[in-house]
C-alpha positions in Angstrom: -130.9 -35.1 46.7 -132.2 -35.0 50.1 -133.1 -31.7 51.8 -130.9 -32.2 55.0 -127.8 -33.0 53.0 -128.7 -30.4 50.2 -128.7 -27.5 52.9 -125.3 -28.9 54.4 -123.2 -28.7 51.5 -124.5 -25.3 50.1 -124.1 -23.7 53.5 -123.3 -20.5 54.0 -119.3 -19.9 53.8 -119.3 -18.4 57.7 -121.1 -21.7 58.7 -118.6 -23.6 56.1 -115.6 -22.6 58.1 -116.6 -23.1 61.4 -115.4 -26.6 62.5 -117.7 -26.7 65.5 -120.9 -26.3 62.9 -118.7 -29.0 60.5 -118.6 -31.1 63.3 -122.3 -31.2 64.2 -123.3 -31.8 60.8 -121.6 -35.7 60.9 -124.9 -37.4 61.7 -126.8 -36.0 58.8 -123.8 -36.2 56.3 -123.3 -39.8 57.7 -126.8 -41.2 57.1 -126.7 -44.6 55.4 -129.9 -44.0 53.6 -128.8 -40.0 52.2 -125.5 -41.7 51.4 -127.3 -44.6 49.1 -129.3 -41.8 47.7 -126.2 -39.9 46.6 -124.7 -43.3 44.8 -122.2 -42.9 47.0 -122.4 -46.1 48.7 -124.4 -49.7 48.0 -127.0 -51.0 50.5 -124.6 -53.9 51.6 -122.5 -51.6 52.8 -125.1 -50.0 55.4 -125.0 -53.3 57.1 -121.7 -51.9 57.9 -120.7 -52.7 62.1 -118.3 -50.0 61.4 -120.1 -46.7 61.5 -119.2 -44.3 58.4 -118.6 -40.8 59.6 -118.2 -38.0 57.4 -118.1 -34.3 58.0 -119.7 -32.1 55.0 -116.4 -31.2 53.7 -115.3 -34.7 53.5 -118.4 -35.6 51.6 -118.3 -32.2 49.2 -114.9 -33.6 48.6 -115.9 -36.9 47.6 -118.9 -35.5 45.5 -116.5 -33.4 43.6 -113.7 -36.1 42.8 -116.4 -38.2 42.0 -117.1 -35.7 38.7 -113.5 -34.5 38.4 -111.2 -37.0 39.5 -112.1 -40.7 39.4 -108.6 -41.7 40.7 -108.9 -39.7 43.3 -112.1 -40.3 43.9 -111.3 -44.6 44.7 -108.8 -43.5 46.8 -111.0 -41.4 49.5 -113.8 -43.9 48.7 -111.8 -46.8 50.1 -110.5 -45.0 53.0 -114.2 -43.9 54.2 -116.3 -46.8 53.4 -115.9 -50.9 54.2 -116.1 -53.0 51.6 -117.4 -56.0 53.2 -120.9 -56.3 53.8 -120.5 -59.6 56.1 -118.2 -58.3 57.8 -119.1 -59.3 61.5 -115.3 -59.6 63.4 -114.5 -56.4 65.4 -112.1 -54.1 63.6 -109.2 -54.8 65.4 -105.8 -56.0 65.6 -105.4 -59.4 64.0 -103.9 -60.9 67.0 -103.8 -58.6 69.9 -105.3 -56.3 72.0 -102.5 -53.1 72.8 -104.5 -51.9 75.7 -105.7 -54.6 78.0 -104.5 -53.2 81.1 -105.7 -55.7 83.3 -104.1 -58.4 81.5 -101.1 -56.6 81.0 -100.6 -56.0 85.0 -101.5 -59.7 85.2 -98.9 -61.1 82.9 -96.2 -58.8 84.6 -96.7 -60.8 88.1 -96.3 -63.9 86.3 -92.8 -65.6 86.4 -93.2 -65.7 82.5 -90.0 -65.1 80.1 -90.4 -62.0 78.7 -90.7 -62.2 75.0 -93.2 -64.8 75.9 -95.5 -62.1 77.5 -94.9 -60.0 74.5 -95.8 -62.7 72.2 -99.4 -63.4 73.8 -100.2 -60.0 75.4 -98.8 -57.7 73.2 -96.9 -54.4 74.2 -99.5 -53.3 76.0 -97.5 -54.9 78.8 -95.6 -51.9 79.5 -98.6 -49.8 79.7 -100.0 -49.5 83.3 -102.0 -45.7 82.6 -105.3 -45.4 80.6 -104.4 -42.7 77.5 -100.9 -43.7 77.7 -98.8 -46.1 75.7 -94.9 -46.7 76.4 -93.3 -48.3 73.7 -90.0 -46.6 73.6 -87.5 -45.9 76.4 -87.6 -42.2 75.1 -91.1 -42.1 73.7 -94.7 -42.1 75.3 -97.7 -42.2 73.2 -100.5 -40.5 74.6 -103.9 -40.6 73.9 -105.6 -37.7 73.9 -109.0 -38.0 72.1 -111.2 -41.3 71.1 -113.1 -39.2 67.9 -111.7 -38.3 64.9 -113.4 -35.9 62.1 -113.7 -39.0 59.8 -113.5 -42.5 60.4 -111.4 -44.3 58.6 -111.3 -48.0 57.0 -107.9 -48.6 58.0 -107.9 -47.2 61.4 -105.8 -49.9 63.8 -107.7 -47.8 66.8 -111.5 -48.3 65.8 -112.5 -44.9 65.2 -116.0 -45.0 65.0 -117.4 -47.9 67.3 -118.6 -47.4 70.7 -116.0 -50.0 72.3 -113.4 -49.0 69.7 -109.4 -49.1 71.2 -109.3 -45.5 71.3 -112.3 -45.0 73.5 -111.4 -47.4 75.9 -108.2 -45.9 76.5 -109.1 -42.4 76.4 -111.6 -41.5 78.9 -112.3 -37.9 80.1 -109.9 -35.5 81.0 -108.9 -36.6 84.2 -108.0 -39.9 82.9 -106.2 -37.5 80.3 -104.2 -35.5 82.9 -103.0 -38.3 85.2 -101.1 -39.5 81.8 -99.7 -36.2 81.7 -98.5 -36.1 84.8 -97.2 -39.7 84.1 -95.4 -38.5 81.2 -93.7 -35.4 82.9 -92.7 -37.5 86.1 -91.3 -40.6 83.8 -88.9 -37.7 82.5 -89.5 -38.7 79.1 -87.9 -36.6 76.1 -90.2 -36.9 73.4 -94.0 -37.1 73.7 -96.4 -38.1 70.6 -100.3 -36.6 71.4 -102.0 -38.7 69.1 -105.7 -40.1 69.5 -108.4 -40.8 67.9 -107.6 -36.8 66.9 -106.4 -34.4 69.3 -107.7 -31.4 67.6 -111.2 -32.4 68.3 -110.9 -31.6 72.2 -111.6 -28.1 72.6 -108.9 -25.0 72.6 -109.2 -25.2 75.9 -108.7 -29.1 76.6 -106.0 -28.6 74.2 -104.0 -26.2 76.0 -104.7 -27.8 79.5 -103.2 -31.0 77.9 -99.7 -29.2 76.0 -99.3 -26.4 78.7 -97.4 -28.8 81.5 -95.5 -30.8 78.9 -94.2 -27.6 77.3 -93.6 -25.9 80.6 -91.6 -29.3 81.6 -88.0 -29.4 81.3 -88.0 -33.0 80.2 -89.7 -32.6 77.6 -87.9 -32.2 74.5 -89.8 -32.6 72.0 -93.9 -32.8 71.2 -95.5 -34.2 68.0 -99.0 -33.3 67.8 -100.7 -36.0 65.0 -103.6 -34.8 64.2 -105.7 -35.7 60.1 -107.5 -32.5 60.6 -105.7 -30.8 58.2 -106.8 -33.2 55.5 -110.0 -34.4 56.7 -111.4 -30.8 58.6 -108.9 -27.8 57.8 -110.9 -25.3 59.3 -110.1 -26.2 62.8 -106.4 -24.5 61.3 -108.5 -21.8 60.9 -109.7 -20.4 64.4 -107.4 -17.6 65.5 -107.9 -18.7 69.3 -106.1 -22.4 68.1 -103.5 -20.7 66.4 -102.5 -18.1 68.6 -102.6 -20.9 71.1 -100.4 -23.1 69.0 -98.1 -19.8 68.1 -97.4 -19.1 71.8 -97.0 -22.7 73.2 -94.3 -23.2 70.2 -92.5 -19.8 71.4 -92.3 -21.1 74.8 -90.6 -24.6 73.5 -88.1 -22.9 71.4 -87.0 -20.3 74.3 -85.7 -23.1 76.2 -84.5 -24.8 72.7 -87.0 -27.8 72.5 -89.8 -28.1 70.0 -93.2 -28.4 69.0 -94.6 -30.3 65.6 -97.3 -31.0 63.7 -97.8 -34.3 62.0 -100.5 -34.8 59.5 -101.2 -37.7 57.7 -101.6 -37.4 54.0 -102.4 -40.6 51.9 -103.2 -39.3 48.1 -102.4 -36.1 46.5 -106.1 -35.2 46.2 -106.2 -34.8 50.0 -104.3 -31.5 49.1 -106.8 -29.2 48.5 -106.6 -25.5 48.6 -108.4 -25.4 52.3 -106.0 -28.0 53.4 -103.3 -26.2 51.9 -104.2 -23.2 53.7 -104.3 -25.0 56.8 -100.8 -25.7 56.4 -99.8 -22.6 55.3 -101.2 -21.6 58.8 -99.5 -23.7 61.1 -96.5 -22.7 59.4 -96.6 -19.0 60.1 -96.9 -20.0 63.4 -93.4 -20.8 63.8 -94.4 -25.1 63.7 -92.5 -27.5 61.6 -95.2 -29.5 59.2 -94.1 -33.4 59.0 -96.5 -36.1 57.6 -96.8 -39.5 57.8 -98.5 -41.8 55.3 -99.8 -45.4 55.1 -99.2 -47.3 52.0 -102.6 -48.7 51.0 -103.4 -51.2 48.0 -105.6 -49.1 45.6 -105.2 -46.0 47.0 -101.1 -45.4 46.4 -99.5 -48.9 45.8 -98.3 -47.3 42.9 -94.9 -45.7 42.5 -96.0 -42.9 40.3 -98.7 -41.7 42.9 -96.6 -41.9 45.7 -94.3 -40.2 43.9 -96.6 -37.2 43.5 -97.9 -36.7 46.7 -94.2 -36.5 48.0 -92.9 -34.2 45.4 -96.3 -32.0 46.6 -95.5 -32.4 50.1 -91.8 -31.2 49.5 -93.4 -28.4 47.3 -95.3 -27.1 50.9 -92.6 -27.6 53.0 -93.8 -30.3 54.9 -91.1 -32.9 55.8 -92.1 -35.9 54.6 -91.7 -38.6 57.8 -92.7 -41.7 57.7 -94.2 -44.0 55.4 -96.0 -47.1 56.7 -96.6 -50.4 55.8 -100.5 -51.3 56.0 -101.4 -52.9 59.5 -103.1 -56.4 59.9 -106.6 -54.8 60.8 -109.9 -57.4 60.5 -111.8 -56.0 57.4 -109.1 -54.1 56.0 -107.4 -57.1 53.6 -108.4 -55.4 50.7 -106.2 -52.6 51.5 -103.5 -54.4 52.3 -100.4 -54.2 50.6 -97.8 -57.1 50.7 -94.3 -56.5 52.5 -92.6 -57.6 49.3 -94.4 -54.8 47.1 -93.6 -52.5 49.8 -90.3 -52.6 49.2 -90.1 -52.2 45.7 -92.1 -49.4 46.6 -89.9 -48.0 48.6 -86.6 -48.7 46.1 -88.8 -46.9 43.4 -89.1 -44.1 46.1 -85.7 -44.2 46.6 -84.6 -44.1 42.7 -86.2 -41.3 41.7 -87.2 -38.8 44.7 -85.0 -36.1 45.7 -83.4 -36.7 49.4 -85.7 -34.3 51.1 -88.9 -36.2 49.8 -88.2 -39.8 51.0 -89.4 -41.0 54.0 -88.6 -43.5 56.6 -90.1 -47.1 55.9 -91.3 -48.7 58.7 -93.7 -51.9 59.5 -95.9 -51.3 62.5 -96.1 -53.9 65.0 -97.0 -54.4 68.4 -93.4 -54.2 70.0 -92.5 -51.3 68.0 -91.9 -50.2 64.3 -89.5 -51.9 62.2 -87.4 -50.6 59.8 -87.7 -51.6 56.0 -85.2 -51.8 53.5 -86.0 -51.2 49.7 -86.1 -54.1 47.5 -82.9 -55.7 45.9 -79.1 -54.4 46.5 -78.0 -51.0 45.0 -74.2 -51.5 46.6 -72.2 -54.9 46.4 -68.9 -55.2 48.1 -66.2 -56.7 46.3 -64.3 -58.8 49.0 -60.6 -58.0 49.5 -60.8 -54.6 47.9 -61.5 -50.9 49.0 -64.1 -51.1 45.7 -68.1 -51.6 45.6 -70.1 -52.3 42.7 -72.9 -49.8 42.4 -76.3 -49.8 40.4 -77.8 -46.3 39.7 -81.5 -45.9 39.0 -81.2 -46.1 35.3 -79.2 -49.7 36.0 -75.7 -48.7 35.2 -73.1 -50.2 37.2 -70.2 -48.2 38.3 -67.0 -48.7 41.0 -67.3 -46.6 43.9 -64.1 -46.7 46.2 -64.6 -46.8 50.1 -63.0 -45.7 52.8 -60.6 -48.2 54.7 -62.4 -50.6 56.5 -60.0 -53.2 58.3 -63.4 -55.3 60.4 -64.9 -55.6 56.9 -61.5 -57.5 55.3 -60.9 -59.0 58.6 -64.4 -60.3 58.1 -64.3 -61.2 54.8 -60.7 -63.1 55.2 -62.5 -65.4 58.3 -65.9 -66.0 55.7 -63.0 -67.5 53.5 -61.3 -69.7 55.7 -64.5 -70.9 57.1 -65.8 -71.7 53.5 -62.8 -73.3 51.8 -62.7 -75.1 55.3 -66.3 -76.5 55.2 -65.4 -77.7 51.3 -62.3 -79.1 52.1 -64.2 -81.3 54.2 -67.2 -82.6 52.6 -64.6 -83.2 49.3 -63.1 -85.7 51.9 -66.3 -87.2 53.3 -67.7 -87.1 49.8 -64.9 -89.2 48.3 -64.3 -91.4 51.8 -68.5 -92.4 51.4 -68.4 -92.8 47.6 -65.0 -94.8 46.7 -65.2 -98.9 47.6 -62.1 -100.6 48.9 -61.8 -103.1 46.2 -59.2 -105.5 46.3 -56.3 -105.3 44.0 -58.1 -107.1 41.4 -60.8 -103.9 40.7 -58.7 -103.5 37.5 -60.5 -106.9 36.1 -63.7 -106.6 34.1 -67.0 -106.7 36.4 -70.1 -107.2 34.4 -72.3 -108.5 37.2 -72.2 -107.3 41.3 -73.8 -110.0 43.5 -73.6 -110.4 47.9 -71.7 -113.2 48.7 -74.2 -114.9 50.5 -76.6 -115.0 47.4 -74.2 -117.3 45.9 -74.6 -120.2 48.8 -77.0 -122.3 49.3 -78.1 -120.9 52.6 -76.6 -117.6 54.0 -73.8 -118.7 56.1 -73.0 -116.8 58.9 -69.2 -116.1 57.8 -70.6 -114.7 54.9 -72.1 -112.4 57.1 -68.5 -111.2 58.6 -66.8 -107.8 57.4 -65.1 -108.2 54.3 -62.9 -106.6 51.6 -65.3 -107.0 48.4 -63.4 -108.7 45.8 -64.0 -109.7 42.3 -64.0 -113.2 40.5 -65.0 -114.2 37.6 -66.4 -111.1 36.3 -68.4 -111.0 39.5 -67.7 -108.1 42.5 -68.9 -109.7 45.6 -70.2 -107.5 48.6 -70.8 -108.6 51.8 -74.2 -107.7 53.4 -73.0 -104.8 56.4 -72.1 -102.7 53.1 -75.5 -103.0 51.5 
């Protein structure tokens, strides 16, 4: 083991818990070459555009599932390092750009419908302010930080390359602050800090950032989103954060609005006792916990896992919040999961998970998220009635009566009409198109069909005329306009 990395990990445990020291240590626990040397990672994969960045407790964690927990140890392995080593697109979007501002300011001058501007230049037409996103009419998203403890393969924002999305929205904190103030004078109610991470900027950054939106009276609610607690959860552990955190959350509930954490939390392993600790302490600080997790193929496609990390979750107190369907990111097709799977997904989720541990399903895209539904029907009306048909989990079906719903019969009565309507008239086309008006003689044996015309020595042009077919000798003559 090389003597850089061998000195990292087997720090001493005041050096261990100081996120500032963790911090530093990401070039020499990111090394391609110490990486290879730990087995970690192949050569192909140091071709890599995508830098790998790991902080020495990441890769202590990694070391240790790799000897204790291979399951967990493929799930962390494919969220910190790309598989694909010719991989030469830029990890992006597949087919947009969110934060082209110049575009976007262009496109808004132009007499363009606009779902048409949506479609080729992305939401990031409603964003005019660098480190600020405005998706919802009651949401901004601002960007408060372009680095992140690790960098992950999935990341939408390009954590981890020099002209990555987040960087180029970010900027320093004056860039920061005139978002802020954007924020506060838009009157918006709820405010996501997200990043990059936010808990990278120092305590101080940090609190000139949340100090005007918590002293705002517009400001309802704040989510801070920060992967710290799974990826660096000592930064939970410097009093001057929490105390900061403790107070700013004291001031939002005195005028009854509130401040929350969000983590992100993709595999049970991720909950280890330092990140449990972290949450423990965020907690006694008076701040609600919620977390947020991506579905990934490989890492926690799988009901039983997903089920796990929720029930955990649940177990902490953290409200589980949202679960997300893996974005269309170049280089990240092996983690993708398909929108069918992800609903059975969810309906497994569904089935078998108390209420408090399901989350919201959503599909991320750039006009918003969308909502999923779980796979299949678990409630079928039965039209004309005040009963449904029900399926429980263990596929028993049962009658369930509603509540009187005159729009739905009203509804279901028109569907009717409509239908027996729509029959009623191709039985009359269908029978109009398929019967011929044979003369009164159709009763007579026919053994052969011929065209009139056939039967001439040249086709006549009477023979031509509209007719009545009618049959002779055995024969049903047609004329030629009915062939």
């Amino acid at each position: 083991m090389n003597t850089n990395i061998s000195e990292v990990l087997n720090a001493d445990p005041s050096l261990w818990n100081d996120w500032h020291w963790q911090m530093k240590q990401k070039p020499v626990c990111s090394d391609p070459e110490q990486l290879v040397a730990l087995g970690l990672v192949n050569l192909g994969t140091v071709k890599q555009r995508r830098r790998v960045g790991l902080t020495p407790y990441n890769l202590k964690l990694l070391l240790d599932l790799r000897d204790n927990d291979p399951e967990g140890f493929k799930a962390e392995h494919l969220q910190t390092f790309p598989l694909l080593s010719d991989f030469k697109k830029k990890h992006q979007w597949v087919w947009a750009k969110r934060h082209d501002l110049l575009r976007s300011r262009l496109l808004s001058q132009l007499p363009i419908p606009a779902f048409l501007k949506t479609l080729f230049g992305g939401r990031g037409s409603d964003t005019e302010t660098h480190a600020l996103e405005c998706f919802y009419p009651r949401t901004d998203v601002l960007i408060a930080a372009g680095s992140c403890a690790r960098h992950c393969t999935f990341c939408f924002r390009e954590i981890g390359d020099a002209e990555g999305e987040a960087v180029q929205m970010t900027g320093g904190m004056d860039t920061i602050m005139k978002a802020v103030q954007q924020v506060i004078d838009r009157k918006t109610p709820h405010v996501l800090i997200t990043g990059g991470d936010p808990l990278t900027r120092s305590n101080d950054q940090l609190r000139q950032i949340l100090e005007p939106l918590v002293k705002s009276d517009t400001v309802q609610v704040i989510r801070l989103a920060t992967r710290m607690v799974v990826d660096l959860p000592m930064r939970f552990y410097d009093n001057t954060l929490l105390g900061l955190l403790e107070d700013l959350a004291k001031q939002m509930r005195n005028r009854q609005a509130s401040l929350r954490i969000v983590v992100h939390v993709n595999h049970v392993c991720e909950l280890t006792s330092e990140a449990v600790r972290a949450i423990r302490n965020i907690q006694a600080c008076g701040i609600e916990v919620l977390s947020q997790t991506a579905a990934l193929h490989g890492v926690n496609d799988e009901a039983e896992r997903m089920r796990k990390l929720f029930l955990e979750l649940d177990r902490l107190g953290v409200r589980v919040y949202k679960l997300f369907h893996s974005m269309p990111v170049h280089g990240t097709e092996h983690l993708r999961v398909s929108v069918s799977d992800f609903r059975k997904l969810i309906a497994a989720l569904h089935q078998w998970l108390p209420g408090t541990s399901v989350p919201q399903a959503n599909i991320v895209t750039l006009v918003g998220k969308v909502p999923v539904s779980p796979s299949r029907r678990w409630i079928v009306p039965i039209p004309f009635t005040d009963r449904m048909l029900c399926r429980s989990f263990r596929g028993e079906w049962y009658f369930f009566k509603d509540a009187k719903d005159l729009k739905r019969h009203i509804r279901e009565v028109g569907i009717s009409f409509v239908a027996a309507a729509l029959i009623l008239m191709a039985t009359i086309l269908t029978r109009r198109s398929g019967s011929l008006p044979v003369s009164h003689k159709e009763s007579q044996v026919v053994s052969r069909i011929s065209v009139l015309a056939n039967e001439m020595d040249y086709p006549d042009a009477w023979a031509r005329q509209r007719f009545t077919p009618f049959v002779q000798n055995e024969t049903l003559y047609l004329p030629l306009h009915g062939l």
